[in-house]
C-alpha positions in Angstrom: 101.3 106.3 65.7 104.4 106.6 67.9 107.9 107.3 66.6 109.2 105.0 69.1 108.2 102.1 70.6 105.5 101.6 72.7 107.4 99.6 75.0 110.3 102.4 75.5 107.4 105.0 76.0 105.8 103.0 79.0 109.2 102.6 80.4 110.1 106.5 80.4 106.7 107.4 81.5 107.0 104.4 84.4 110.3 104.5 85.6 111.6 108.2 84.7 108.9 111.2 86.2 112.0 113.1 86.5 111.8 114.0 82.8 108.3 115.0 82.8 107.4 115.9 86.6 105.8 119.7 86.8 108.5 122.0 88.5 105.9 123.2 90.8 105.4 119.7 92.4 109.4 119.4 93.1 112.6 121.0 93.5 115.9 119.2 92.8 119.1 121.1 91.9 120.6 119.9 88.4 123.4 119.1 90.1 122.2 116.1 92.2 120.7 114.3 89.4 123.1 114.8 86.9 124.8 110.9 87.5 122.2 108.2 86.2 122.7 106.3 89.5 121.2 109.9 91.2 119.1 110.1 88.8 117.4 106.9 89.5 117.3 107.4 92.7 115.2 110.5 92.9 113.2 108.6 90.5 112.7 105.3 92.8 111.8 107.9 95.3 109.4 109.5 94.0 107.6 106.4 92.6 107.7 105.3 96.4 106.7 108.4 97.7 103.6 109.0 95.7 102.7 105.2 95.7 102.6 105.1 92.0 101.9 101.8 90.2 104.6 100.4 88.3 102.8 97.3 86.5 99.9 97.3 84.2 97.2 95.5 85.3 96.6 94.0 81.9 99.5 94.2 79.7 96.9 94.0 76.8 95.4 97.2 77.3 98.8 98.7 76.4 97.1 97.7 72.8 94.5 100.3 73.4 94.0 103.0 71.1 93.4 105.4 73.8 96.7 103.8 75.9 98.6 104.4 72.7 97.6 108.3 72.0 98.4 108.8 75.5 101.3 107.4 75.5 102.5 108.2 71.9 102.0 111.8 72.9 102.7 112.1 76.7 104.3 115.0 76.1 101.7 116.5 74.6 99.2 116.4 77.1 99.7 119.7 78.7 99.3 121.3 74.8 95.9 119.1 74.6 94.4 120.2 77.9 95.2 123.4 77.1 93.3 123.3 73.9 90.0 121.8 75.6 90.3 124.4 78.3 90.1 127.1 75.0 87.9 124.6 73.5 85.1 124.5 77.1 85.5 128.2 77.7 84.9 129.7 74.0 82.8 132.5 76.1 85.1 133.6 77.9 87.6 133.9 75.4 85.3 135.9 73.1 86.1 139.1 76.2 88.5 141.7 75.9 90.5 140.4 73.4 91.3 137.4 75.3 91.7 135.3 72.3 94.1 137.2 70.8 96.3 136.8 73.8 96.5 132.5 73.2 99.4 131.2 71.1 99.2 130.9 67.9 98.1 127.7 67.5 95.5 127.8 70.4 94.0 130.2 67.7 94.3 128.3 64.5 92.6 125.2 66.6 89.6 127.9 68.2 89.0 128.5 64.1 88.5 125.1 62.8 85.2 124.5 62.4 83.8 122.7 65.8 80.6 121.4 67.0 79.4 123.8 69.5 79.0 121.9 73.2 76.3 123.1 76.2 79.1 122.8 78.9 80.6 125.9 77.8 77.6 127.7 79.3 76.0 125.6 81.3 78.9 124.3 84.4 81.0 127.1 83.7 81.3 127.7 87.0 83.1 124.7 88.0 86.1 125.8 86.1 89.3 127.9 87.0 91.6 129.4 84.2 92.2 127.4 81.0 95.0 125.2 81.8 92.9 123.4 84.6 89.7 123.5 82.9 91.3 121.5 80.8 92.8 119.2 82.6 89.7 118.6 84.4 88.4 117.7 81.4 91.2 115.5 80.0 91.4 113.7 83.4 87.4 112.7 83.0 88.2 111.8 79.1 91.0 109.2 80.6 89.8 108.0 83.7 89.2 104.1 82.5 92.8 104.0 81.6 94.8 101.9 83.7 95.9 103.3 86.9 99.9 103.4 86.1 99.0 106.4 83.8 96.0 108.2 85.8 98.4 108.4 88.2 101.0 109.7 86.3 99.5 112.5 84.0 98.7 114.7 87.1 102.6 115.0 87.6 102.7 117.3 84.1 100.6 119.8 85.8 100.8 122.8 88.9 99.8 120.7 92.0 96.8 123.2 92.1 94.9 121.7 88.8 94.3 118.6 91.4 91.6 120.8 93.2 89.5 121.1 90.4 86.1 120.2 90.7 85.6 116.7 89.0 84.5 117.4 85.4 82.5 116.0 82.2 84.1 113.7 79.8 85.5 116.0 76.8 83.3 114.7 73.8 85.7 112.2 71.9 85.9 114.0 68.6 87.2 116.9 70.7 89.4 115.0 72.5 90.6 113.7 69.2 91.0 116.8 67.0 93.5 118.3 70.3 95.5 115.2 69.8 96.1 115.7 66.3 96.5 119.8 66.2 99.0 119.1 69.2 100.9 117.0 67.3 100.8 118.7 63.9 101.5 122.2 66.1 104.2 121.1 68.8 105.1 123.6 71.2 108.0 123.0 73.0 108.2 126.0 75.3 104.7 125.0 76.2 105.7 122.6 78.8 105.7 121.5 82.7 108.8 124.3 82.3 106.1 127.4 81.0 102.8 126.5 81.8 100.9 128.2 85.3 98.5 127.5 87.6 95.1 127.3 87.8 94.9 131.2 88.4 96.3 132.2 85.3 93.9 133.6 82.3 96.0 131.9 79.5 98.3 129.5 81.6 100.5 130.7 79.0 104.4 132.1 79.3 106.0 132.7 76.1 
C-alpha cells in the first residue's frame, strides 16, 4: 500500500507538521527553519503548543487498514476531502456551470458511476463550500482512529474548516473510491499551499 514504510510515514506525520501544516494556521519565514536543528525546533513547538500526542495508544492499530490508507496517503487527504465535498454536494454542482469550474479530475471522479446518497439533499445546510464539507465528512469517516492522527489531519486544512458543524460518516465505499482516484490522479498543486477556506465555491487555485 505505501511506497515507504509505515514506520517512516508515522514518524514524518508525528514529529515533522512543518512539512504538512496548512499556511493559514502558521507563518514562519523559510529562513528560520532552513537548519534541521531550527527546524526541529519549530516542530517540538508546535507539538507542545497544540498538545498533540506523540505515542500511539496501541502500537497494533498502526496495522489497521484504515491507519494504513491514512497514513499511506497523508498527503492525499486534502485531494480526498475535496472529492467527498463534490461527492455530498452533487446539487449544488449541477448550478451554473459549477462543475465545469472543478479540476479535472474532481470531474472524471463526479462521472464514475456512484450510488446516489440522501445527505446531499437532506443536511445540506450544515455545510460550507466544498473543501470543508468535505472535511467534515472525512473527519466523521476517521474519528475511531487513534488520537495521534485526529489530531493531526486538521493541521492540512484553513483553521476555518474546524467550525464546521459535526457531520455524517462518508459511506465507506465513498470513502474508498476518493482514496483510490486520489491516488491514481495526484495533484500536487492541490495542497495546504492552494487550497481555501471554507468560503470558497471550489476551494480550488490553479
Amino acid at each position: 500500500m505505501c511506497s515507504f514504510s509505515l514506520s517512516t510515514a508515522l514518524q514524518r506525520v508525528t514529529f515533522d507538521p512543518l512539512s504538512y501544516i496548512h499556511q493559514q494556521r502558521i507563518d514562519i519565514p523559510g529562513n528560520l527553519i532552513k537548519q534541521p536543528a531550527q527546524r526541529a525546533a519549530v516542530n517540538e513547538l508546535i507539538i507542545k503548543s497544540m498538545q498533540l500526542d506523540i505515542q500511539l495508544d496501541d502500537v497494533s492499530l498502526i496495522k489497521t487498514p484504515l491507519v494504513q490508507q491514512v497514513l499511506c496517503r497523508w498527503d492525499l487527504l486534502v485531494q480526498v476531502a475535496f472529492l467527498l465535498g463534490c461527492y455530498y454536494r452533487r446539487g449544488d454542482l449541477a448550478w451554473q456551470g459549477n462543475f465545469l469550474s472543478l479540476p479535472e479530475w474532481a470531474r472524471h471522479f463526479l462521472l464514475m458511476n456512484l450510488p446516489a446518497n440522501e445527505l446531499i439533499s437532506k443536511h445540506e445546510q450544515y455545510y460550507g463550500g466544498l473543501l470543508c464539507t468535505g472535511y467534515s465528512l472525512l473527519m466523521g469517516s476517521v474519528k475511531t482512529l487513534p488520537s495521534l492522527l485526529t489530531q493531526r489531519i486538521p493541521l492540512l486544512f484553513p483553521p476555518e474548516a474546524e467550525h464546521m458543524l459535526p457531520s455524517y460518516v462518508a459511506e465507506p465505499l465513498i470513502l474508498t473510491l476518493a482514496f483510490q482516484h486520489a491516488q491514481r490522479n495526484p495533484d500536487k498543486l492541490f495542497s495546504t499551499t492552494s487550497v481555501g477556506g471554507c468560503a470558497d465555491k471550489t476551494g480550488y487555485h490553479p
